[in-house]
Backbone as JSON, one array per atom type, in Angstrom:
{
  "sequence": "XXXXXXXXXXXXXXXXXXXXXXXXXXXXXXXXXXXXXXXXXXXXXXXXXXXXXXXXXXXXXXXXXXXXX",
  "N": [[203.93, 128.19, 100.42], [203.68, 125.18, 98.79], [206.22, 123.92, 96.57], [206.0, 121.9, 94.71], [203.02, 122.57, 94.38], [202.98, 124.78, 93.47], [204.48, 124.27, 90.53], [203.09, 122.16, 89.33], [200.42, 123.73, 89.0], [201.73, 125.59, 87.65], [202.17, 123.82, 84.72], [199.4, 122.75, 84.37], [198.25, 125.43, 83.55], [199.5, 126.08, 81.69], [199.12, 124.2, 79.56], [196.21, 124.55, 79.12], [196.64, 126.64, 78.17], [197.5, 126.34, 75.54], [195.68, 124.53, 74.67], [193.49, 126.07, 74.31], [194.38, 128.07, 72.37], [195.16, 126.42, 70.21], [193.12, 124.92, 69.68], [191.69, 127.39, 68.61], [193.62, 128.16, 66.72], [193.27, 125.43, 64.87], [189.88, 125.68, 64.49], [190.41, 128.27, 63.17], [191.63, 127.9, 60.05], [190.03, 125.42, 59.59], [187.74, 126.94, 58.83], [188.57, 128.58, 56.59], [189.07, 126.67, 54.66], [186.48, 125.68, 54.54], [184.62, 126.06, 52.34], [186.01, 124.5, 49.84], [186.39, 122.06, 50.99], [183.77, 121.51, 51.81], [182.83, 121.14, 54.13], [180.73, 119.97, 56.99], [178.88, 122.21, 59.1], [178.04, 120.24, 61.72], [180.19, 118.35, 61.61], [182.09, 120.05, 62.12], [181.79, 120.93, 64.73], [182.11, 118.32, 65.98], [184.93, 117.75, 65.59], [186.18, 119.61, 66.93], [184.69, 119.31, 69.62], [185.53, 116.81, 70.2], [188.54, 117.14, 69.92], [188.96, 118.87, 72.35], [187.81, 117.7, 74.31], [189.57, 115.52, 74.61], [192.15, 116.64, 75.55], [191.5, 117.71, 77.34], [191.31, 115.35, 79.23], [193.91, 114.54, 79.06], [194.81, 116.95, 80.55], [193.64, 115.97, 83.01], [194.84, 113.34, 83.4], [197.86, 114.48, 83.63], [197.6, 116.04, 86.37], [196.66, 113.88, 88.13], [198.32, 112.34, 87.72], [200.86, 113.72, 88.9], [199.73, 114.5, 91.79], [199.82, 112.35, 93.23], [202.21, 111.8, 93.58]],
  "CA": [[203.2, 127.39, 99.44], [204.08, 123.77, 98.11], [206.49, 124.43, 94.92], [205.34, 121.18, 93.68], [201.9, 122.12, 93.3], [203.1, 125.8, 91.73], [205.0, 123.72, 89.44], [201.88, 121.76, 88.8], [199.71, 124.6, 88.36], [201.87, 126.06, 85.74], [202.12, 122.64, 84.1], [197.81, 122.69, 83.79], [198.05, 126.79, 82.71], [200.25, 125.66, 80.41], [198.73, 123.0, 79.13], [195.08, 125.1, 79.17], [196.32, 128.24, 76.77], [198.26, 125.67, 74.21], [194.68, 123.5, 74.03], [193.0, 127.11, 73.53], [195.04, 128.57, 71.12], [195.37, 125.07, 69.44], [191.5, 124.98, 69.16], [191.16, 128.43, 67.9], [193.88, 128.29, 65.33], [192.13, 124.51, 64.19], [188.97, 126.6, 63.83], [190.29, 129.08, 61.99], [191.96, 126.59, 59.24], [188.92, 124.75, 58.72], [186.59, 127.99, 58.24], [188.96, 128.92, 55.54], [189.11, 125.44, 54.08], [185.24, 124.76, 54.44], [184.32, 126.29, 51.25], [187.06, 123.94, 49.09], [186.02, 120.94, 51.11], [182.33, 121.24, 52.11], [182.95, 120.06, 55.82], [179.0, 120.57, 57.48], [178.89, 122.31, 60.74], [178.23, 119.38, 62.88], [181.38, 117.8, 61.6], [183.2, 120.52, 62.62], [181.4, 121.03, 66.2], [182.28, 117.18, 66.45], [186.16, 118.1, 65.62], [186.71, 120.44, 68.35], [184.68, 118.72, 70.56], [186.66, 115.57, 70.07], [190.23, 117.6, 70.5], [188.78, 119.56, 73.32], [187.85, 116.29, 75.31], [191.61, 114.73, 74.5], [193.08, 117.91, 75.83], [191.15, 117.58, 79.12], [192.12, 113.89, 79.64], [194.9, 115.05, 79.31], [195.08, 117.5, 81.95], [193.12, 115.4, 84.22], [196.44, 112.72, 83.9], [198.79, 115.25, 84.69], [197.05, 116.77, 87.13], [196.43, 112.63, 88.69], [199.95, 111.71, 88.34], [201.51, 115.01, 89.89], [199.46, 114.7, 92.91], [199.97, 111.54, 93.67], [203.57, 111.85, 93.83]],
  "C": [[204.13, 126.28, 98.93], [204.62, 124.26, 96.87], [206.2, 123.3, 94.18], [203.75, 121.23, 93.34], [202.32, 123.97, 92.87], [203.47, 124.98, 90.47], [203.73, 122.92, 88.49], [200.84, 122.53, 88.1], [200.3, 125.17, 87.0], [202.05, 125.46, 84.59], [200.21, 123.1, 83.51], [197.52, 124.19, 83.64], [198.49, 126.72, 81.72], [199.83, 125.2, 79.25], [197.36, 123.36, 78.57], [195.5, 126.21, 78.0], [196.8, 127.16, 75.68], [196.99, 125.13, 73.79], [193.62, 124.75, 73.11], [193.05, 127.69, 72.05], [195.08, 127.55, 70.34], [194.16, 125.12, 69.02], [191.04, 125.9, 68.26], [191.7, 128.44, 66.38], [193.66, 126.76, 64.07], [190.92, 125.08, 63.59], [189.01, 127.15, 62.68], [190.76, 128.9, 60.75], [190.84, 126.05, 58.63], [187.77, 125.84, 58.14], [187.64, 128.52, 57.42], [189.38, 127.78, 54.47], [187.87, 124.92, 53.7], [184.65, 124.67, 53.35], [184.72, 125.15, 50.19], [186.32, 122.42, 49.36], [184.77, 120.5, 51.66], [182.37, 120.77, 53.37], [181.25, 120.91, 56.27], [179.5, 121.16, 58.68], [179.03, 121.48, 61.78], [179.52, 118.87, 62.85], [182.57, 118.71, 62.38], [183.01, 120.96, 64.07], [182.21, 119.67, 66.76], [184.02, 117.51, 66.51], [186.23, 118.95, 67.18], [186.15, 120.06, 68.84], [185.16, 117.47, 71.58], [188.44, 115.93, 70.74], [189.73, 118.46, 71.46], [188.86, 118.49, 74.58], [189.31, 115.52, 75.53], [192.19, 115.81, 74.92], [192.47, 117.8, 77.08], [191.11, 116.61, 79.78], [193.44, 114.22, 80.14], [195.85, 115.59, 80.51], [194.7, 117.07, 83.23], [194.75, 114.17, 84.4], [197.38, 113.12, 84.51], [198.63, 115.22, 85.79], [197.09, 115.0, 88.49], [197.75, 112.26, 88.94], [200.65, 112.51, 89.16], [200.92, 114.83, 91.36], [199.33, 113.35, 93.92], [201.49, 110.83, 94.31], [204.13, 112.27, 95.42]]
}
């Protein structure tokens, strides 16, 4: 097997649990904040859908520049 695309792959596994865990513990921040600051649901669907999308740009760059190499 190619060690530049393991290296790659563990670059976009990498890159995939940090956006996870990043998302979840965003989540769980604002549902203990929502009360204080009234944020609506949609606002906060729109949040993580917003940093979910920039996190898979993201990985699509990597993922574009690495294999072009």
């Amino acid at each position: 097997m190619n060690s530049n695309f393991v290296h790659i792959f563990c670059q976009v596994n990498l890159r995939f649990w940090e956006i996870c865990y990043g998302n979840l513990l965003i989540i769980i921040k604002i549902k203990l904040n929502m009360c204080k600051l009234k944020i609506k649901l949609k606002d906060l669907i729109f949040l993580f859908g917003a940093r979910l999308l920039f996190s898979l740009l993201v990985i699509v760059k990597v993922l574009v520049k690495t294999c072009s190499l």
